[in-house]
MIDOSE-1310 file (N, C-alpha, C; in nm, 2 decimals, decimal comma, always signed):
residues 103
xxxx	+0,08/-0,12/+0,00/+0,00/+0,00/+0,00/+0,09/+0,13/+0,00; +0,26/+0,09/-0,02/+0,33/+0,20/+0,01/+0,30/+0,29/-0,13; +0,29/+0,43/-0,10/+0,30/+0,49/-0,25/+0,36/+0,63/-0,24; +0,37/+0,70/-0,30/+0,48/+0,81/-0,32/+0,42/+0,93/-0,17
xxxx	+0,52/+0,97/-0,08/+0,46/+1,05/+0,05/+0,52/+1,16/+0,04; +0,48/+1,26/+0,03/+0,58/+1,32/+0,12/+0,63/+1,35/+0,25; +0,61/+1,28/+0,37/+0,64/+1,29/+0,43/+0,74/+1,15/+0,49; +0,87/+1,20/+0,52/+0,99/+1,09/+0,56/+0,97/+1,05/+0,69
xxxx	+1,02/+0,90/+0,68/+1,09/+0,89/+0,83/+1,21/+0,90/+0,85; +1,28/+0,97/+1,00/+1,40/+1,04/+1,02/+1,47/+0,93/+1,03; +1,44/+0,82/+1,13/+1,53/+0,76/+1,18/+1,55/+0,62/+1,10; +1,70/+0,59/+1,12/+1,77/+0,50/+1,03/+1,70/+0,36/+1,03
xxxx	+1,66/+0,34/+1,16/+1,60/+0,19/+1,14/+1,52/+0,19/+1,31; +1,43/+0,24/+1,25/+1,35/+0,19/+1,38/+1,30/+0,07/+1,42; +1,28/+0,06/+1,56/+1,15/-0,09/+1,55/+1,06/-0,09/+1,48; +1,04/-0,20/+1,40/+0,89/-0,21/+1,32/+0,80/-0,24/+1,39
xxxx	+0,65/-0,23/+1,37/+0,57/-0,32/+1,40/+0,45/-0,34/+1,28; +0,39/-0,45/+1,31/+0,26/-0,42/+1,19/+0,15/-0,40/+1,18; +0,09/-0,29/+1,13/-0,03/-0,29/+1,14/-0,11/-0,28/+1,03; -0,26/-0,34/+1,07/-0,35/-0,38/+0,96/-0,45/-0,24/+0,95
xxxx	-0,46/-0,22/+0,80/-0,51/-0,07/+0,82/-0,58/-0,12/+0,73; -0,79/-0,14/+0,74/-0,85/-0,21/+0,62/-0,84/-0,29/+0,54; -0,77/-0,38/+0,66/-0,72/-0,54/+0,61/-0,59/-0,51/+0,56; -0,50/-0,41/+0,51/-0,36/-0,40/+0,43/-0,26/-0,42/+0,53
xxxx	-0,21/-0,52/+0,53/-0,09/-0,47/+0,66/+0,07/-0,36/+0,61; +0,09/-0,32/+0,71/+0,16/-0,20/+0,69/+0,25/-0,15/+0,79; +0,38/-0,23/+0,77/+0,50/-0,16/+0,83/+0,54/-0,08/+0,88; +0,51/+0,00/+1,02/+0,53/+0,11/+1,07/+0,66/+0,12/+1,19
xxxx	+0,64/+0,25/+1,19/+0,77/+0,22/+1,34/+0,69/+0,20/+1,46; +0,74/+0,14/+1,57/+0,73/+0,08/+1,66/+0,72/+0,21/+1,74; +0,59/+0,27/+1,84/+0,59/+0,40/+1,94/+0,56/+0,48/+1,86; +0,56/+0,51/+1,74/+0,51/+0,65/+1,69/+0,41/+0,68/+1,68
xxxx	+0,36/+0,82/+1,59/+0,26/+0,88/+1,61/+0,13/+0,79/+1,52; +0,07/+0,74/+1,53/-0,01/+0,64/+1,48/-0,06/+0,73/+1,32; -0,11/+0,89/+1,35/-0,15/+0,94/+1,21/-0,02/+0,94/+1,12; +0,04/+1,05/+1,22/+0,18/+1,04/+1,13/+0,23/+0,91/+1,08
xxxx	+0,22/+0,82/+1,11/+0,33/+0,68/+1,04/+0,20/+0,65/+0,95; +0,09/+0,64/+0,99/-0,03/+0,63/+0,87/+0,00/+0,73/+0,72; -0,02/+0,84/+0,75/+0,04/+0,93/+0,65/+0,18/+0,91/+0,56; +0,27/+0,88/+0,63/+0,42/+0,81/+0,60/+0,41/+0,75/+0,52
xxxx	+0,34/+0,61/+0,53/+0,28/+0,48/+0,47/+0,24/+0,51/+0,33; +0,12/+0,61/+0,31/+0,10/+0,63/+0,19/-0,08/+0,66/+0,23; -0,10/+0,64/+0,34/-0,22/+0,66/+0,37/-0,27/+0,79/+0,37; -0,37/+0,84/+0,31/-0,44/+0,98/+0,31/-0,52/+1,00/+0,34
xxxx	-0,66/+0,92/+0,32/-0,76/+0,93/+0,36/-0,78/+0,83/+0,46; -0,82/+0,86/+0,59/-0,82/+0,81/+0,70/-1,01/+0,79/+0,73; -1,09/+0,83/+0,66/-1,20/+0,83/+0,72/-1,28/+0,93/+0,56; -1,46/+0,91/+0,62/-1,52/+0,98/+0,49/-1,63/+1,05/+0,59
xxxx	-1,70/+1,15/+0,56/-1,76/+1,23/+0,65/-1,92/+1,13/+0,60; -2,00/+1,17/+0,74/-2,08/+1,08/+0,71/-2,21/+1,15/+0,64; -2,21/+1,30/+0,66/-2,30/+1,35/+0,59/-2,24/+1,38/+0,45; -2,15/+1,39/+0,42/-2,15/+1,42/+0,24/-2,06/+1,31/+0,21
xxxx	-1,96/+1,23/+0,27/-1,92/+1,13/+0,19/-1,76/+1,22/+0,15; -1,76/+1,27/+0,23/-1,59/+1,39/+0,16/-1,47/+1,32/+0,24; -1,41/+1,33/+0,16/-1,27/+1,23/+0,22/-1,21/+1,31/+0,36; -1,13/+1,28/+0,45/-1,13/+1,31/+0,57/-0,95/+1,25/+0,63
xxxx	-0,84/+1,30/+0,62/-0,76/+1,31/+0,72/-0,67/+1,38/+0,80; -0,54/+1,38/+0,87/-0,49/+1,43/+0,97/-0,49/+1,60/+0,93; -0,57/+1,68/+0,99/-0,53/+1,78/+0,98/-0,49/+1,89/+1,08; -0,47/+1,89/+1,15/-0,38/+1,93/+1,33/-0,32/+1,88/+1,40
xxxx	-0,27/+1,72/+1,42/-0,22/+1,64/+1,44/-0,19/+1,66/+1,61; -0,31/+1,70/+1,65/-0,26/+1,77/+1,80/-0,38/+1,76/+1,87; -0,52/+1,69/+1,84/-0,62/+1,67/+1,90/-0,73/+1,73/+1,90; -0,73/+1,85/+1,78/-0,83/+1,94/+1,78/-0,93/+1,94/+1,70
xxxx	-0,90/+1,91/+1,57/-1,02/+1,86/+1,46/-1,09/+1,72/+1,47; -1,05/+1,66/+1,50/-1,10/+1,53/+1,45/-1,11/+1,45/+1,31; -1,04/+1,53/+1,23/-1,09/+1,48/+1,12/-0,96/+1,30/+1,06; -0,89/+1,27/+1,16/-0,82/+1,17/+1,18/-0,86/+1,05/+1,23
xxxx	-1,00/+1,06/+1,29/-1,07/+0,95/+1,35/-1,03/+0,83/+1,24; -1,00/+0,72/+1,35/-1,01/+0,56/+1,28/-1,08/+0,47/+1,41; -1,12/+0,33/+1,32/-1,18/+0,30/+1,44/-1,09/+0,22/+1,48; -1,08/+0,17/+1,61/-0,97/+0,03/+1,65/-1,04/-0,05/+1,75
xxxx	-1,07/-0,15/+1,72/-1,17/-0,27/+1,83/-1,31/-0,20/+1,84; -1,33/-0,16/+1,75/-1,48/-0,11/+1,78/-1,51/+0,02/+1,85; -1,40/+0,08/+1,85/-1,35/+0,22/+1,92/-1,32/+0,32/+1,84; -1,41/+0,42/+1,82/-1,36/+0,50/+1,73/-1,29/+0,65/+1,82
xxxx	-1,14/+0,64/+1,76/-1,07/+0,73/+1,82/-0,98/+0,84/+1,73; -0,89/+0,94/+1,78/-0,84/+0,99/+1,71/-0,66/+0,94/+1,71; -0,63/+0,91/+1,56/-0,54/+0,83/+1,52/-0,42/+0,91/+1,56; -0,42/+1,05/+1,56/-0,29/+1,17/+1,62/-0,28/+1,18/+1,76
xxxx	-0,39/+1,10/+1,83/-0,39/+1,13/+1,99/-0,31/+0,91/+2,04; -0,26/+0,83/+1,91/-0,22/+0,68/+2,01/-0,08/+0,72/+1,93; -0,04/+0,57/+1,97/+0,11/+0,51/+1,90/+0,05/+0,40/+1,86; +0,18/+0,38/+1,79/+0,18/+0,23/+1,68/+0,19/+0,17/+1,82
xxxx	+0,15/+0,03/+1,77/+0,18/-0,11/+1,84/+0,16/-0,22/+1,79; +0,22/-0,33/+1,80/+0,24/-0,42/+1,69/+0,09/-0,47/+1,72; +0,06/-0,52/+1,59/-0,09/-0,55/+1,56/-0,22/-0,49/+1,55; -0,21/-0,37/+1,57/-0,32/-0,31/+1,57/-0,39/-0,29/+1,45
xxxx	-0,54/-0,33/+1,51/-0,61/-0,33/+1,35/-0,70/-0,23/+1,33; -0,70/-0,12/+1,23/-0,76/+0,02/+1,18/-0,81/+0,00/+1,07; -0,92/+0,08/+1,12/-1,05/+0,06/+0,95/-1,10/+0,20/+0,96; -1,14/+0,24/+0,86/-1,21/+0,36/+0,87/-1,32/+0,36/+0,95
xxxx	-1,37/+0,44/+1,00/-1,49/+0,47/+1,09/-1,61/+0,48/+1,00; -1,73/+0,42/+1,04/-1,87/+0,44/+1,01/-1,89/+0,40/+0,82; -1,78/+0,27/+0,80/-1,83/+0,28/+0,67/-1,94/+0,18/+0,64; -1,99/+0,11/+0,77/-2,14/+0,02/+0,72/-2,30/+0,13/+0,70
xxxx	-2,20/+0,30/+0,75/-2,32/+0,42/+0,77/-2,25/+0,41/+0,58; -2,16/+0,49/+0,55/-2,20/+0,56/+0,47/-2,21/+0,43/+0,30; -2,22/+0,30/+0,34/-2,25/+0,19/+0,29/-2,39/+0,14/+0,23; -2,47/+0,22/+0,28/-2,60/+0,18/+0,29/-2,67/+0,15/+0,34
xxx	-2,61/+0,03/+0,45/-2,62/-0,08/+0,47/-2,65/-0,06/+0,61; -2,79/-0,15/+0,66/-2,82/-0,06/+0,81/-2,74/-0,09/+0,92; -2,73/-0,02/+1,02/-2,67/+0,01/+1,12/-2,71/-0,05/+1,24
């Protein structure tokens, strides 16, 4: 799922871990910023608004918008407020709402 980012990672070789982002697994560093290493990855859109369906990610990366929300275990949280940890599984939030498909 890697594709062209602009944004780098600094350090030479961190700990990996893996995580499943909408089933894709995805190589991240081990403790980082969960949006940021998302973004790194190649990941952009992190979520879809549920009244118009508009693409949606990190935009403050400090706790204030929300527009970073992912869900994790059935938890929908903001992806700039965790860290990586090995295994963690992320899906976008509320896509059985904007799916059709009842709730």
């Amino acid at each position: 799922m890697k594709t062209a980012s602009p944004f780098l990672e600094l350090e030479a070789a961190p700990a990996r871990a893996t995580v499943w982002f909408d089933g894709e697994p995805l190589d991240l560093p081990q403790g980082a910023n969960l949006a940021a290493a998302l973004l790194a990855a190649g990941v952009a859109v992190f979520r879809h608004t549920p009244a118009s369906g508009a693409p949606r990610g990190p935009f403050c990366l400090m706790g204030a918008c929300f527009d970073c929300l992912v869900e994790i275990d059935g938890v929908v949280r903001q992806a700039c407020m965790l860290e990586v940890e090995d295994g963690l599984r992320v899906t976008r939030p509320h896509e059985a709402e904007d799916s059709g498909a009842p709730v």
